[in-house]
C-alpha positions in Angstrom: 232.8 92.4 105.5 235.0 94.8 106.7 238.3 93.8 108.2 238.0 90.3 106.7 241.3 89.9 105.2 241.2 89.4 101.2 242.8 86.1 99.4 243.8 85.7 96.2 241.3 83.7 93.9 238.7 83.4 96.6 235.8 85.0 97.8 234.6 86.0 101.4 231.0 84.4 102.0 228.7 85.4 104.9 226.1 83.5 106.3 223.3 84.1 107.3 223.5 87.1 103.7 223.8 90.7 104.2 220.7 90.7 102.6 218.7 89.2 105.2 217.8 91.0 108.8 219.6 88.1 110.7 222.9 89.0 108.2 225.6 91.8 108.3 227.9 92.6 111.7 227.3 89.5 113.2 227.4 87.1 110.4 229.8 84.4 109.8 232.3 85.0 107.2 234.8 82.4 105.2 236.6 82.4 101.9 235.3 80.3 99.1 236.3 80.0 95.5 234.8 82.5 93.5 232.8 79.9 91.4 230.9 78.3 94.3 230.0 81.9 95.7 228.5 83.1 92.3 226.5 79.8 92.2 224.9 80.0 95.7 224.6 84.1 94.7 222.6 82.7 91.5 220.9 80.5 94.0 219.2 82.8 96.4 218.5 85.1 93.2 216.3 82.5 92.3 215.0 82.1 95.4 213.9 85.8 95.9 212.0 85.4 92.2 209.8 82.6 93.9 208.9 84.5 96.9 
């Protein structure tokens, strides 16, 4: 997320996740409030257990 300006009491969100292949340089990025990012992080925590 370089070069994605930073805001105060949010967080920057990428979709698709870095963590997937599809993710990183040409993923969308927008800020979020730090509570719904750490749910949807939670989310595809849980997510990766399953698989």
């Amino acid at each position: 997320m370089r070069g994605i300006e930073t805001k105060p009491g949010l967080d920057r969100d990428e979709y698709p996740p870095a963590m997937f292949q599809e993710g990183g340089q040409e993923a969308s990025v927008r800020h979020i409030t730090a509570g719904d990012n750490r749910s949807r992080h939670l989310y595809w925590r849980s997510m990766q257990r399953v698989a």
